[in-house]
C-alpha positions as a Markdown table, in Angstrom:
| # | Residue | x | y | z |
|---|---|---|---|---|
| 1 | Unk | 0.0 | 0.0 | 0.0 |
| 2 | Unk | 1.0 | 4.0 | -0.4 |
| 3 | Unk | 2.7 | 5.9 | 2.4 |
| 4 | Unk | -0.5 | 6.6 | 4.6 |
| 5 | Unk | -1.8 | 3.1 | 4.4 |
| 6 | Unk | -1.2 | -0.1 | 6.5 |
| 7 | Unk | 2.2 | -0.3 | 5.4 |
| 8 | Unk | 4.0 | -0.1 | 8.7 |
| 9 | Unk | 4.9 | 3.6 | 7.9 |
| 10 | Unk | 2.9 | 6.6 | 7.8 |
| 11 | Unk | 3.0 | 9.8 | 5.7 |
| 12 | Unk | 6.0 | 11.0 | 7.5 |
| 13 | Unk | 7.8 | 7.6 | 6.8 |
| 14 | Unk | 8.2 | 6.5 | 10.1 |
| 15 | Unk | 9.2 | 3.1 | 10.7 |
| 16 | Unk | 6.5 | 1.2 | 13.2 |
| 17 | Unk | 5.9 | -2.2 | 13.7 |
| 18 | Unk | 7.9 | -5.4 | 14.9 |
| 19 | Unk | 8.6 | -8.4 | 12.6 |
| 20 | Unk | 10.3 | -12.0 | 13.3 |
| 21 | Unk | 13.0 | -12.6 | 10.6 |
| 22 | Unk | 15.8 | -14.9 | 9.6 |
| 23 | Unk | 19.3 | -14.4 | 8.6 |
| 24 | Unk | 20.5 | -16.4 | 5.6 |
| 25 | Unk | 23.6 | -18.2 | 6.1 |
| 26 | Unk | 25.6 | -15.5 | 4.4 |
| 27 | Unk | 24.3 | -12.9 | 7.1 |
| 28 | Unk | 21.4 | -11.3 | 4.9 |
| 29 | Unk | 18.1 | -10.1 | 6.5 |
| 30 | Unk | 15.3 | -9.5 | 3.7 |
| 31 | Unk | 14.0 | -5.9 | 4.3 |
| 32 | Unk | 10.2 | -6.1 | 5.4 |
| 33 | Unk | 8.4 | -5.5 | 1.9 |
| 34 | Unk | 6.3 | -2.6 | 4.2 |
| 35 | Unk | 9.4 | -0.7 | 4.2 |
| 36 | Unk | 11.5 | -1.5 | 1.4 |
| 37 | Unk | 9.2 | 1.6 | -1.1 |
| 38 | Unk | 10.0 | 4.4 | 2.1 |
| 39 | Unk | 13.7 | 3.4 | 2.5 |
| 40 | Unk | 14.2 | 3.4 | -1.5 |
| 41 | Unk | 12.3 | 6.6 | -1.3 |
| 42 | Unk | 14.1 | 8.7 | 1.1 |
| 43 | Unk | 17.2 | 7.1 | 0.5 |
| 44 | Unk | 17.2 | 5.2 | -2.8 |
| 45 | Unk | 18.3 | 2.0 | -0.7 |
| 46 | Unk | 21.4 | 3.4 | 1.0 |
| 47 | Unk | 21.7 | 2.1 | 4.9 |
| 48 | Unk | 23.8 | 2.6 | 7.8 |
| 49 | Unk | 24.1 | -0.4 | 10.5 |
| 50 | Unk | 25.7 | 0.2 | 13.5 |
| 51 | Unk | 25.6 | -1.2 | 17.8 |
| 52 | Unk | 23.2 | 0.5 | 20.2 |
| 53 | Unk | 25.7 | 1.0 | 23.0 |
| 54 | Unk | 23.2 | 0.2 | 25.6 |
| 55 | Unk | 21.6 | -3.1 | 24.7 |
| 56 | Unk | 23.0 | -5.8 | 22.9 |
| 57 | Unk | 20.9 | -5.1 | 19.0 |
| 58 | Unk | 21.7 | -2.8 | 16.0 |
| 59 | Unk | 20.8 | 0.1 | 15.2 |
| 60 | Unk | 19.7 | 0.7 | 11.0 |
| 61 | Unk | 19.4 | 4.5 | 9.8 |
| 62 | Unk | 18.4 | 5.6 | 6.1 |
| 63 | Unk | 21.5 | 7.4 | 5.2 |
| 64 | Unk | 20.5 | 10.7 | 5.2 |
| 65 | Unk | 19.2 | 10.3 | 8.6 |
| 66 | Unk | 22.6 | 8.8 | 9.7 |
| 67 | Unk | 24.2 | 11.2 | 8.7 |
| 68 | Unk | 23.0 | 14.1 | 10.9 |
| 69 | Unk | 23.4 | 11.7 | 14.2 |
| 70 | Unk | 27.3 | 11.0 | 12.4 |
| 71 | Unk | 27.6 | 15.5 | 12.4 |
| 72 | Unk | 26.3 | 15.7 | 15.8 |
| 73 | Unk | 28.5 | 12.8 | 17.2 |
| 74 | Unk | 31.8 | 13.6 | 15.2 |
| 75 | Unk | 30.9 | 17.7 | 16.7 |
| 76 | Unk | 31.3 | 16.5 | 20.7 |
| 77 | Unk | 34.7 | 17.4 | 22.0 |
| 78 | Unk | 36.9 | 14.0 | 22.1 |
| 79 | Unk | 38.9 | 15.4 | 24.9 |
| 80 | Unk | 36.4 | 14.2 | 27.3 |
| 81 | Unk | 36.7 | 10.3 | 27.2 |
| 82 | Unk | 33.2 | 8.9 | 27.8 |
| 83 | Unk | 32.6 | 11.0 | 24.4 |
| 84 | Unk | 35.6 | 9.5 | 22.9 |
| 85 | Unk | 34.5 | 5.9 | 23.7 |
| 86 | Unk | 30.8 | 6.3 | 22.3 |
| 87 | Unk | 32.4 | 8.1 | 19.3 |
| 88 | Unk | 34.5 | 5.2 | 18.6 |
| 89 | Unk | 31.6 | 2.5 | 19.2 |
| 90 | Unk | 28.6 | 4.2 | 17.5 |
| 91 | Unk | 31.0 | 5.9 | 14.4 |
| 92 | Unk | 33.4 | 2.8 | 14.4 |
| 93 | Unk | 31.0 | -0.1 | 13.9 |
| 94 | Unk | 28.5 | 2.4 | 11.3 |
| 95 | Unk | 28.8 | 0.2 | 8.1 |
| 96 | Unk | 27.4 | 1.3 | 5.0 |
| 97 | Unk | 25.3 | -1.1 | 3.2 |
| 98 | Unk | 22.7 | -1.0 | 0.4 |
| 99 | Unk | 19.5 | -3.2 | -0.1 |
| 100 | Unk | 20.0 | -5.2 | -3.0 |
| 101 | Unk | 17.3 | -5.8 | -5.4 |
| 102 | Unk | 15.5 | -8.6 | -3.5 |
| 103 | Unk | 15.5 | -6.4 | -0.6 |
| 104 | Unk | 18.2 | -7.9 | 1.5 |
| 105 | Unk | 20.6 | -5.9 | 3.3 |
| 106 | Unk | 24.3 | -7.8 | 4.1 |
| 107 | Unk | 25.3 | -7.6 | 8.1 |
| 108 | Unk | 28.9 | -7.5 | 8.8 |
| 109 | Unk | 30.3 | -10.5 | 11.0 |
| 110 | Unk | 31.7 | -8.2 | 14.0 |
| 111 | Unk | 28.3 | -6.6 | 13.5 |
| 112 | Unk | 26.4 | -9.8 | 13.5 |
| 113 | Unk | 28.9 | -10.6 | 16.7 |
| 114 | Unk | 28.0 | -7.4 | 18.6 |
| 115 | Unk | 24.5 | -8.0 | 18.7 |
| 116 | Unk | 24.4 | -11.9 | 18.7 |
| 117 | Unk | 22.5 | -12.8 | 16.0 |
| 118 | Unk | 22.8 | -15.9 | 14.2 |
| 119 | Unk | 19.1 | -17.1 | 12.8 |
| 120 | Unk | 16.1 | -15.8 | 14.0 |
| 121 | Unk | 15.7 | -12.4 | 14.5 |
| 122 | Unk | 13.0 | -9.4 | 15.1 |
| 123 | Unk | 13.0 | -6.4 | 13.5 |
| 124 | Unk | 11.5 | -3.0 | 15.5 |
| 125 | Unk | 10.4 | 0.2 | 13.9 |
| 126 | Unk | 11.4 | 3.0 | 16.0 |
| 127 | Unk | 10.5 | 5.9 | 14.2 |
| 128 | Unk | 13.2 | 7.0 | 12.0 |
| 129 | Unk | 15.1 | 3.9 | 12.4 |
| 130 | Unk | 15.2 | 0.2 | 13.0 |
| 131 | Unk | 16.5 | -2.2 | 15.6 |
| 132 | Unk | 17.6 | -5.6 | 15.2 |
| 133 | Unk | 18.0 | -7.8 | 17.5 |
| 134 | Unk | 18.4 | -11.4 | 18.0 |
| 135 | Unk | 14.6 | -13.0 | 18.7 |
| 136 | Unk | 15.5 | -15.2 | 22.4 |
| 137 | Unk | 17.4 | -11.6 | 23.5 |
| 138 | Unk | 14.8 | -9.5 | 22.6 |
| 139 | Unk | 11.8 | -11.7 | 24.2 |
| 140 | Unk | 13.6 | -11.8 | 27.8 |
| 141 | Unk | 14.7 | -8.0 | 27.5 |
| 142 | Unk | 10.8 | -7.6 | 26.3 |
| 143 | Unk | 9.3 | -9.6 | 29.3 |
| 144 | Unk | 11.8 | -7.9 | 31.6 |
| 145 | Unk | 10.5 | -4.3 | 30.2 |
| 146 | Unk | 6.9 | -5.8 | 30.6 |
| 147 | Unk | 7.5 | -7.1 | 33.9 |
| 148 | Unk | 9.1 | -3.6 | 35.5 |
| 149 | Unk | 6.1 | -1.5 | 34.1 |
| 150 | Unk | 3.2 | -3.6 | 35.2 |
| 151 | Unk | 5.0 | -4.0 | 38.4 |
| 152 | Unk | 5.7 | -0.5 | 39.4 |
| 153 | Unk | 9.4 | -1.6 | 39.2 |
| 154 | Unk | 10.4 | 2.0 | 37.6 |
| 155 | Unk | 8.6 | 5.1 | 38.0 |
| 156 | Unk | 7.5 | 6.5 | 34.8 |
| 157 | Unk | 9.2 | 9.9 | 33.4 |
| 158 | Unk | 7.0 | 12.7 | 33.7 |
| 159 | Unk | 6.0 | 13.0 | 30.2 |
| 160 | Unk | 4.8 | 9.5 | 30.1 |
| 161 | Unk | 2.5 | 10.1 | 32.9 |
| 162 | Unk | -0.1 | 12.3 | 31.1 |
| 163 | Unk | 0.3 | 9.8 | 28.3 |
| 164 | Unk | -3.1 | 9.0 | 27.1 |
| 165 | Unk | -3.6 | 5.3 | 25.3 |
């Protein structure tokens, strides 16, 4: 369907929804066909992949997209070495990649190794990007999540709290 239908994205091509996926043996994920027309649309197929540095999944931004966060990161001062370390991490493991005509985008091996992924794997629109995670990590980090906000565990930031679903 076009941008504002049930494709997964809306009109502002936003990446929503959560699919289960498997890697090929040579490390290919096949792009969700709901996304494949925004991604070749706003960046004619060109990725980014990189590590989230706070949970074990990657990180996929359409180019141009990656490419302000890349600005903004490469602008903080590296004399202040917590800066340093996520500069190296989040710029040092961004591999460029392009989704091939079959929709398939190639994940590196140390990228593969980052995030643990071998097989199955779930795929999460967050907006203007994806995660990827492996699909036994994400269900225990999922059920942990779950389990904190139904039991009070964390108390909710203050803009959540006037959250209306």
């Amino acid at each position: 369907m076009g941008k504002n239908g049930p494709s997964g994205s809306g009109g502002s091509g936003l990446f929503r929804g959560i699919t289960n996926l498997n890697l090929d043996a040579k490390g290919r994920m096949a792009m969700p066909t709901r996304y494949r027309d925004l991604i070749l649309e706003r960046c004619d197929g060109r990725l980014v992949v990189t590590i989230d540095t706070d949970e074990r999944c990657l990180l996929i931004y359409p180019m141009p997209d990656w490419e302000l966060i890349e600005g903004q990161i490469n602008a903080m001062a590296n004399v202040n070495p917590r800066a340093r370390r996520f500069q190296r991490l989040l710029v040092g493991y961004a591999t460029e990649t392009d989704m091939d005509t079959n929709g398939r985008l190639l994940l590196t091996t140390p990228l593969r190794q980052y995030a643990g992924l071998d097989k199955r794997t779930v795929l999460i629109g967050q907006g203007k990007k994806l995660e990827l995670w492996d699909e036994e990590n994400w269900n225990i980090r999922r059920d942990t999540w779950l389990e904190e906000t139904t039991l009070g565990g964390e108390d909710l930031p203050p803009e959540l709290a006037t959250l209306s679903l």
